[in-house]
N, C-alpha and C positions, 0 to 999 in steps of 0.2 A: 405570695405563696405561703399557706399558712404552715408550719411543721410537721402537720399528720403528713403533708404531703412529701415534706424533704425526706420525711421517717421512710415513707413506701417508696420513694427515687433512689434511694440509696439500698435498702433490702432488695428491689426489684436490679440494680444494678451489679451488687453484690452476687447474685443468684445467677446472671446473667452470663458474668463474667465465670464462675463457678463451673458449670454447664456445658459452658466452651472449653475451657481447660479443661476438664476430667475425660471429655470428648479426645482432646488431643494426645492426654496422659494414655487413653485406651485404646486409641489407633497407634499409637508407638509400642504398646504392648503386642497388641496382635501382628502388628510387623514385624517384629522381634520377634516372635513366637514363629510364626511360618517362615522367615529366614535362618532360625536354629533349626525351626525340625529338618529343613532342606538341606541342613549342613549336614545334620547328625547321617540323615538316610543315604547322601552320598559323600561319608566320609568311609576311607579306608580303601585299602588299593586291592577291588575285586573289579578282577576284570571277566569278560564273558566265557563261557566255556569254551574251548574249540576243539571242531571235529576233524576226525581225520580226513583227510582229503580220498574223494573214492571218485570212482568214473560216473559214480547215477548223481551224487549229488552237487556235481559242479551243476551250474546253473545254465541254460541253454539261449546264449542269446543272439536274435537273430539280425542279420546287421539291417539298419535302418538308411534309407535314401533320403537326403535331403535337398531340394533344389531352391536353390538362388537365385533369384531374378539380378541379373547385375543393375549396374544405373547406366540410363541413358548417359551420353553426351551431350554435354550442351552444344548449342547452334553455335556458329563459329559467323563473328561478326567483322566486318573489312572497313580500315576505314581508308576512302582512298584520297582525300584531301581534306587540311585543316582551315577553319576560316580563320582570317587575318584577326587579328587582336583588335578589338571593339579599342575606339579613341575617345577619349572623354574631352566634350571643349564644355569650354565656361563661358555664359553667356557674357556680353557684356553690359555693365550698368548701364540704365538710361537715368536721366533724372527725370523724378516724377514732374509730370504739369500737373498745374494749378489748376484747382476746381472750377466749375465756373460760377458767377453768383448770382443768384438768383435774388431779384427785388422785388418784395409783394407787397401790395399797397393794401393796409388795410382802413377801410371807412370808421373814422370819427362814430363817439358815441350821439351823434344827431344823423346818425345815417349817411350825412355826405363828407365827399369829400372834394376838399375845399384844394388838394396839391400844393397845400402850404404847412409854416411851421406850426408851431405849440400856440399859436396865438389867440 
């Protein structure tokens, strides 16, 4: 990598990193900002006016029905005998038998066979 290049990795990184942070610095600003003015507008202990109480402007409400479906029952289940406790047996070991062995005769490189040794 020749050095123009480490020159422009490093400015372009520098700018980078730049960019982001003054981003960060100006979202903490404006959060700060709209949680001071929120403070300022409801600071101080005003509370609403109130009127006097009169006969027209109590408020007329009129009563509301509400119905409930309640819940079902669940079904009701009998039990009227338990089965016996399941028994676990262990088989018993057999000893394995012996394979049985098989003898295959294969023919000599002349074709025959002769039913004799290596001779």
């Amino acid at each position: 990598m020749n050095s123009i290049h480490r020159i422009g990795l490093a400015i372009a990184s520098l700018a980078t990193v730049l960019v982001v942070g003054s981003a960060f610095v100006i979202g903490g600003y404006l959060s700060a900002g709209t949680i001071a003015s929120a403070a300022t507008a409801s600071s101080g202990p005003t509370d609403p006016p109130t009127e006097a109480p009169n006969a027209t402007s109590a408020p007329t409400l009129e009563p509301q029905t509400i119905y409930i479906e309640s819940v079902p029952t669940p079904a009701t289940v009998t039990i009227g005998k338990t089965a016996p406790p399941a028994t676990r047996t262990i088989p018993k070991l057999t000893p394995k038998a012996t394979p049985p062995v098989i003898h295959v005769v294969v023919p000599g490189p002349t074709g025959e066979d002769d039913g004799g040794g290596d001779d």
